[in-house]
C-alpha positions, 0 to 999 in steps of 0.5 A, a space after each residue: 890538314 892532318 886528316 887529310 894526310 891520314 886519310 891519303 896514307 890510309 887510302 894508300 895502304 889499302 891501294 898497296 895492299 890490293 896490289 899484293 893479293 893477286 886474287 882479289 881486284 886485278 891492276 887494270 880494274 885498280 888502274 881504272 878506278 883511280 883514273 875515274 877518281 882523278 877525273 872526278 877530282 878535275 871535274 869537281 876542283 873548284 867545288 872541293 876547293 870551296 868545301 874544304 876552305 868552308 869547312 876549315 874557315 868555320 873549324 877556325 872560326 869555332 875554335 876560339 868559342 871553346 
């Protein structure tokens, strides 16, 4: 779950900063991006869902063999 959080702040960050530097990629194309982004997140839930509980029951079940 850390990692996901560092990952959400990170990709926050760099959405901030995209926002400032007013040459490079403009508000709509950002705008644009996240919709496409949030849509692909509600058409793919059930599937991430079961990959990231896979990914952490086996990270939990690997964890007592160290």
């Amino acid at each position: 779950m850390l990692w996901l959080q560092m990952n959400a702040r990170r990709i926050w960050n760099r959405i901030e900063e995209c926002l400032k530097d007013e040459s490079g990629i403009g508000v709509v194309e950002i705008i644009l991006i996240l919709v496409v982004l949030i849509g692909l997140v509600i058409i793919f839930k059930t599937q991430l869902t079961e990959l990231v509980q896979t990914i952490f029951n086996k990270i939990t079940s690997e964890s007592g063999k160290i």
